[in-house]
C-alpha positions in Angstrom: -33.3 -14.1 58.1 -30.7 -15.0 55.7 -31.2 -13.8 52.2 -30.8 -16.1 49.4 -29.0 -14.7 46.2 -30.2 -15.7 43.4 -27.7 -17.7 41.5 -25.9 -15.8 38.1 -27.6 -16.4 34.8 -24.1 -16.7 33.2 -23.0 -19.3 35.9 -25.9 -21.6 35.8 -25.0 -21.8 31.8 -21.9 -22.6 32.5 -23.4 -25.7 34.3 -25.5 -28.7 33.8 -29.0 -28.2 33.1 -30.5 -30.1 35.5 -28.1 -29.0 38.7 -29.6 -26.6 41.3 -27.6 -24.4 43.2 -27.5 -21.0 45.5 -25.3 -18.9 47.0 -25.8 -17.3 50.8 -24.8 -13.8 52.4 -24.8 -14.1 55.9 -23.3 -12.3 58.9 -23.1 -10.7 62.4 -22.0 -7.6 63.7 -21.9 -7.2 67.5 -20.5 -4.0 68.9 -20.7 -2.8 72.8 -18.7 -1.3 75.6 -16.5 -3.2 77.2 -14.7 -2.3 80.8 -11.5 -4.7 81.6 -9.3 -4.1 85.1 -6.1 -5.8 85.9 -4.5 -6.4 89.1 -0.8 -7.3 90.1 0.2 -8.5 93.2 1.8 -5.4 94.6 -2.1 -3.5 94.2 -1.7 -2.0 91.3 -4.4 -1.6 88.9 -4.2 -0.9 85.2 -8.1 -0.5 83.4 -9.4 0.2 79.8 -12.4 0.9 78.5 -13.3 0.1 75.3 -15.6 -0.1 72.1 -15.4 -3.4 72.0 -16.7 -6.3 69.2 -17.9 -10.0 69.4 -19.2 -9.8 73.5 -21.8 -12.2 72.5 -21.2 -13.7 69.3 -18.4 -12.9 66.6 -18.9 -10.4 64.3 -18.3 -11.9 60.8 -19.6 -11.7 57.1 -20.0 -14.7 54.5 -20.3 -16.7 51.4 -21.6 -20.0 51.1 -23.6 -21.8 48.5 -24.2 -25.4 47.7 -24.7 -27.4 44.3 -27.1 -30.7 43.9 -25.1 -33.0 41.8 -27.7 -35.6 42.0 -27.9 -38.9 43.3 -27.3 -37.4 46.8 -24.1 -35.8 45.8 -23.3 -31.9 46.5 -20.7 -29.6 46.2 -20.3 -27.1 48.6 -18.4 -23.9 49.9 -18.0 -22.1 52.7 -16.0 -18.2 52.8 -16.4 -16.8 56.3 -13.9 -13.2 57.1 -14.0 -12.0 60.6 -14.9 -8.3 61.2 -13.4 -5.6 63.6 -16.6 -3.2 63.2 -15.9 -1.2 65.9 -12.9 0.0 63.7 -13.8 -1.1 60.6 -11.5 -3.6 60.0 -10.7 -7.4 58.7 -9.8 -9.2 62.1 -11.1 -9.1 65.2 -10.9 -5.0 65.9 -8.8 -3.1 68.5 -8.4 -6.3 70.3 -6.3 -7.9 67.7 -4.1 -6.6 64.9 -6.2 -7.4 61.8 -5.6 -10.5 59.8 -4.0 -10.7 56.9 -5.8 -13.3 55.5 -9.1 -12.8 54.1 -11.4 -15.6 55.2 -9.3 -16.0 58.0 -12.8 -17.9 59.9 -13.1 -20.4 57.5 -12.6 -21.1 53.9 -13.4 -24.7 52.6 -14.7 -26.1 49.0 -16.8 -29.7 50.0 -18.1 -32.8 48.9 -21.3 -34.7 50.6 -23.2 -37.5 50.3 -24.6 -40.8 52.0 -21.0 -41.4 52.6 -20.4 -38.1 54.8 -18.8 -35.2 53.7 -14.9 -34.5 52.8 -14.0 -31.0 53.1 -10.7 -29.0 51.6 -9.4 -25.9 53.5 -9.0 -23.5 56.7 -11.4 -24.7 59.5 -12.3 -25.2 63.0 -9.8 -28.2 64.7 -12.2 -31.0 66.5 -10.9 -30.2 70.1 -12.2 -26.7 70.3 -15.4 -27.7 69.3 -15.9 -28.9 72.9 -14.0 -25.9 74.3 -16.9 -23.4 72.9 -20.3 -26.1 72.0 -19.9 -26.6 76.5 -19.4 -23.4 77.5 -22.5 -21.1 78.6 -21.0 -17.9 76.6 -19.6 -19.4 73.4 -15.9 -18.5 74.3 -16.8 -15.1 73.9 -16.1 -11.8 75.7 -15.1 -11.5 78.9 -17.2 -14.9 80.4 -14.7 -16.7 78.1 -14.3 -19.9 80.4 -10.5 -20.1 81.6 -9.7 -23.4 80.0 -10.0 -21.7 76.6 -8.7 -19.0 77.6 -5.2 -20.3 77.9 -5.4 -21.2 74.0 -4.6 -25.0 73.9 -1.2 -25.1 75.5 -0.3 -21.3 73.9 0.2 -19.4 77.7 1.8 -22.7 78.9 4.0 -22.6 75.5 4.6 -18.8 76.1 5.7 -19.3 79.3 8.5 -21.8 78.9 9.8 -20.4 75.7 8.1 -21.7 73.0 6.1 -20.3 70.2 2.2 -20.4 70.3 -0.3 -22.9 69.3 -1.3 -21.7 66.2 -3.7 -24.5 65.3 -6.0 -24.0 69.0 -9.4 -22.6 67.4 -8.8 -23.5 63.2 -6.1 -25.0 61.1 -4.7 -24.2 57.8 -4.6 -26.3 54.8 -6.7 -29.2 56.2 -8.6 -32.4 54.8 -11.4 -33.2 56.7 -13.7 -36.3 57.1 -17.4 -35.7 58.6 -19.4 -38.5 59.2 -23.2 -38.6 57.9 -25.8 -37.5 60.0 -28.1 -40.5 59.9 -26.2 -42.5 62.4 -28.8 -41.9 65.4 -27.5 -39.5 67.2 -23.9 -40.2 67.0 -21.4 -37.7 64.7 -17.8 -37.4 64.3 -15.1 -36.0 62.4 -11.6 -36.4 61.3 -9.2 -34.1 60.7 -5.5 -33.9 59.3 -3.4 -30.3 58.5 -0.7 -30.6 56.4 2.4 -28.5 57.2 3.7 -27.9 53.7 7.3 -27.7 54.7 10.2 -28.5 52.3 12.1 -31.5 54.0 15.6 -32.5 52.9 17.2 -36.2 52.9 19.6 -36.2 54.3 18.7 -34.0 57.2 21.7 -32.7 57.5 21.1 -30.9 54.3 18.4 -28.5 55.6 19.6 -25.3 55.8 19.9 -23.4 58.5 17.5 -20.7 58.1 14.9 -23.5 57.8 15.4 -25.6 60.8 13.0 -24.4 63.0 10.1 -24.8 60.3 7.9 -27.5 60.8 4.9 -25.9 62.6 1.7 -26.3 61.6 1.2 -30.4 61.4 -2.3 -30.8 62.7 -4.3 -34.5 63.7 -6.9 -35.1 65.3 -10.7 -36.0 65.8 -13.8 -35.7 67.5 -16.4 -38.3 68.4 -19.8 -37.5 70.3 -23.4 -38.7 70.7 -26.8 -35.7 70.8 -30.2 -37.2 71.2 -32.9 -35.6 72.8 -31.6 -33.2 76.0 -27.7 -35.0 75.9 -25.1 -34.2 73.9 -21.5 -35.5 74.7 -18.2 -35.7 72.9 -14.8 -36.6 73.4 -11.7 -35.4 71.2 -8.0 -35.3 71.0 -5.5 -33.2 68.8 -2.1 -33.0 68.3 0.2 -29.9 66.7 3.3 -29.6 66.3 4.7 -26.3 67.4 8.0 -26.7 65.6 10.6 -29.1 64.6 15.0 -29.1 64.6 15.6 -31.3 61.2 19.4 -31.0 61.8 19.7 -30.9 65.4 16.9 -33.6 66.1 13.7 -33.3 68.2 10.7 -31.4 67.9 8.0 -29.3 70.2 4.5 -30.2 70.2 1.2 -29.6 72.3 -1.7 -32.3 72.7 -5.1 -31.7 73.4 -7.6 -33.8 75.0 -11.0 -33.0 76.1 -14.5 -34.4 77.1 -17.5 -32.3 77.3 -21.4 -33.1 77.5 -24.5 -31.1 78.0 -28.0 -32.0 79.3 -31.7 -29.8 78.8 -33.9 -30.0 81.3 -36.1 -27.9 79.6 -35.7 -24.7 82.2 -32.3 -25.4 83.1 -29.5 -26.4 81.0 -26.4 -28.0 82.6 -22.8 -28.3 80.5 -19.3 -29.0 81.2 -16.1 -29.7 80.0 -12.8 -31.4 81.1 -9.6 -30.5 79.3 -5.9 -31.4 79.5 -3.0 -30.0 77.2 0.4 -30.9 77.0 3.7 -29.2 76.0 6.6 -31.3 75.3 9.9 -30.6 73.7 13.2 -32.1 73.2 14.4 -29.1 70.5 18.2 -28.7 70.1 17.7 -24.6 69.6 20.3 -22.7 67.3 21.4 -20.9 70.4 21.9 -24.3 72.5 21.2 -27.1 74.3 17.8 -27.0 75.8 16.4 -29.0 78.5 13.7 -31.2 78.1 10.3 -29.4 78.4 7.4 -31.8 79.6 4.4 -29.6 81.4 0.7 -29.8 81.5 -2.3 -27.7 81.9 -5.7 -29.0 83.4 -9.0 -27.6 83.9 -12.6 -27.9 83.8 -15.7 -25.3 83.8 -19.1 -25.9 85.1 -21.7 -24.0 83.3 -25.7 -23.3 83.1 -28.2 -21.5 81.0 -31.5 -20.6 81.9 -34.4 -19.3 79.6 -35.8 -16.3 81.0 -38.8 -15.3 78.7 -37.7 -13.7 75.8 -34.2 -13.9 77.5 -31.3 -16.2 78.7 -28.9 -16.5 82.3 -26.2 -17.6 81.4 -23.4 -18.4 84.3 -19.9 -20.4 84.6 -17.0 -21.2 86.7 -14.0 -22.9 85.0 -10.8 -23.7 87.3 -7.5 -24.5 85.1 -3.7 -25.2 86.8 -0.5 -25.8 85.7 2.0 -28.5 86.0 5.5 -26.9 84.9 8.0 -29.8 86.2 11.0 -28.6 87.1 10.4 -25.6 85.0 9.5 -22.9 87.5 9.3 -22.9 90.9 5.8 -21.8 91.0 2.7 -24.4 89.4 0.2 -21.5 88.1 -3.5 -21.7 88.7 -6.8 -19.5 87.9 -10.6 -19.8 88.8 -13.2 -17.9 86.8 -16.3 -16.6 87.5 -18.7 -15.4 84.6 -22.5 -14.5 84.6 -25.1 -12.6 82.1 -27.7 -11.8 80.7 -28.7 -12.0 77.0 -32.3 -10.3 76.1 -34.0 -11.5 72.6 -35.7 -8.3 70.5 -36.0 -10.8 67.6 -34.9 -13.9 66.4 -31.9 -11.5 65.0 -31.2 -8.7 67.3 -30.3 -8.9 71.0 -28.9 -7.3 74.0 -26.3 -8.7 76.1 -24.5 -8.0 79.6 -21.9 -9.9 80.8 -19.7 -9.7 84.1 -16.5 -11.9 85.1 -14.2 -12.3 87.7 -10.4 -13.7 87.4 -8.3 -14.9 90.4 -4.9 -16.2 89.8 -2.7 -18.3 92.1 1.0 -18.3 92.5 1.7 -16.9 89.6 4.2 -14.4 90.6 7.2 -16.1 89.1 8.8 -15.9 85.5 7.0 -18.9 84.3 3.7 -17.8 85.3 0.9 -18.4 82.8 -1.6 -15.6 84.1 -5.2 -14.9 83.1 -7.2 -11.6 82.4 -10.5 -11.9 81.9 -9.6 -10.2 77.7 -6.8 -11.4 76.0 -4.8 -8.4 75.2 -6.1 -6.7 78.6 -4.5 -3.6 80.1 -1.3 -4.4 82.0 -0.6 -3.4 85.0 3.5 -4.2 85.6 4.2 -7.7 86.7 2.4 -10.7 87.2 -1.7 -10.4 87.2 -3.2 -11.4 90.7 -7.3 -10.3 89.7 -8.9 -9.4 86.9 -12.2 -8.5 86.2 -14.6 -6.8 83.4 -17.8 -6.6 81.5 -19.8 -6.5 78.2 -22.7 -4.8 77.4 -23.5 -4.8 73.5 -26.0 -5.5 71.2 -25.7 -7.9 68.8 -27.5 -8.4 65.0 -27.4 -11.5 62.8 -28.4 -11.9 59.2 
């Protein structure tokens, strides 16, 4: 159960008589031990074992609070911070170097009404909403599926030289557009991330030490359609990775997906289909570079099955590359994933989770492999297998 602060005496003088508001805490901390093993193609194995966070859901803590301006109008805002409570840090733990930026989850001031709701700030980008809504485990732990797993384009952007996708799960300095949620079913949303880069005019003007600055431009929407046991939706993103003002051309990944679930009640059946897209025609500081045009597909096939006071959860995603004339080798990875999650309350549970990773001619330069962790123990060379588990426990309030 949430608990509702009481709103400050001085604060609600500050404001109009008649407006009601509150403010939220809310949170989750999820800590268990984690076992990840890494395979290369010569045989040899590299394994870790760790106390890990966020098997099940991610550990976070909060701030929200809403204000009835009357007439159907509200003001809202949202402050969300990850947590590394395994080692007591902002971030995401020993997995991740912790953020430097405070509400690094989501931090957004709002306005709704009958017309929808226009939101100001750091939040989720409409493509990964289908990535983790249509997948059995949430895109967390080690059943990750393996389409999010290769972060929008950011292994396939890795691997042919470029910088990561740094807009794949939430985007910085963002307007968004929400439609209202009396449309029968159907919801969308709209979403646009300014880059707030200095540009010159003429171009030539830009200097050096600032050519290569123009990442962060985010677009893109999602559209979708939940009534009774379906829910579908479709969206589509763009980012742009960086951009040469003086030298011409620009690197950018694109994002498509389609996803859609349907409960049966004692069985619930979800999937996704995703393609990204890494182009580039960027004249680099240290020289010509050839045209970049690759591709990553995949899909993941998932179910989850009420058990009682518990939940089965199992998937198997399949995502390959398409490097062009790139590498000589066009990567591939299937994914196995299946657990267990055991309800002790509507706050606490216990989770296990097991998952297999097999990666296919990725033994060459440009290959994009998969662990089953990001950050996983490496073994030398390219990974050939991977596999690992979560078992944790997991409180929300």
């Amino acid at each position: 159960m949430k608990k509702s602060l009481v709103a400050l005496a001085a604060l609600a003088a500050a404001g109009a008589a008649s407006a009601q508001s509150s403010v939220t805490l809310f949170g989750i901390v999820d800590a268990g031990i984690s076992y990840y093993e890494n395979e290369n193609y010569a045989g040899t194995k590299a394994s870790r074992t760790d106390l890990s966070n966020s098997g099940y859901n991610s550990s976070r803590i909060g701030f929200r609070g809403t204000e009835d301006l009357g007439g159907g109008l509200a003001a809202s805002f949202w402050l969300e911070a990850a947590l590394g409570n395994d080692v007591g840090t902002a971030g995401a733990g020993n997995l991740s170097t912790a953020s430097s930026q405070l509400f690094n989850r989501r931090s957004t001031v709002s306005l709704s009404g009958r017309f929808g709701e226009v939101r100001l700030g750091r939040d989720y980008v409409p493509t990964f909403w289908n990535d983790t809504v249509f997948d059995p485990f949430g895109t967390n732990g080690v059943g990750t599926n393996a389409v999010s797993s290769t972060g929008g384009g950011t292994l396939l952007g890795n691997a042919l030289g470029l910088a990561n996708n740094s807009n794949y799960v939430r985007a910085n300095n963002t307007v968004g557009y929400f439609l209202p949620a009396n449309l029968g079913g159907f919801y969308g949303q709209f979403m646009y991330g300014l880059p707030e880069r200095v540009e010159f005019d003429p171009a030539a003007a830009t200097p050096a030490t600032t050519t290569l600055t123009f990442d962060g431009r985010y677009v893109g929407g999602r559209f979708g359609y939940a009534n009774g046991p379906l829910d579908v939706a479709i969206a589509y993103g763009e980012n742009v990775i960086t951009r040469n003002f003086q030298g011409g051309g620009r690197a950018e990944s694109k994002i498509g997906n389609l996803g859609a679930s349907w409960d049966f009640g004692f069985l619930k059946l979800m999937g996704e289909y995703n393609q990204t897209d890494v182009t580039s025609d960027v004249l680099f500081p240290t020289g010509a570079r050839p045209s970049i045009d690759a591709s990553s597909k995949g899909y993941l096939i998932g179910a989850t099955v009420p058990v009682g006071p518990g939940l089965i959860r199992a998937s198997y995603s399949y995502t390959d590359y398409d490097l062009g004339n790139n590498a000589a080798d066009d990567p591939s990875a299937q994914k196995f994933a299946i657990g267990y999650v055991h309800n002790l309350s509507k706050r606490t549970a216990l989770y296990a989770t097991a998952a297999y990773v097999k990666n296919k001619d990725n033994n060459s330069p440009a290959g994009a492999a998969l662990s089953v962790v990001t950050g996983g123990p490496t073994p030398g060379g390219a990974i050939e297998k991977s596999m690992g588990y979560d078992f944790g426990i997991r409180h929300s309030f």
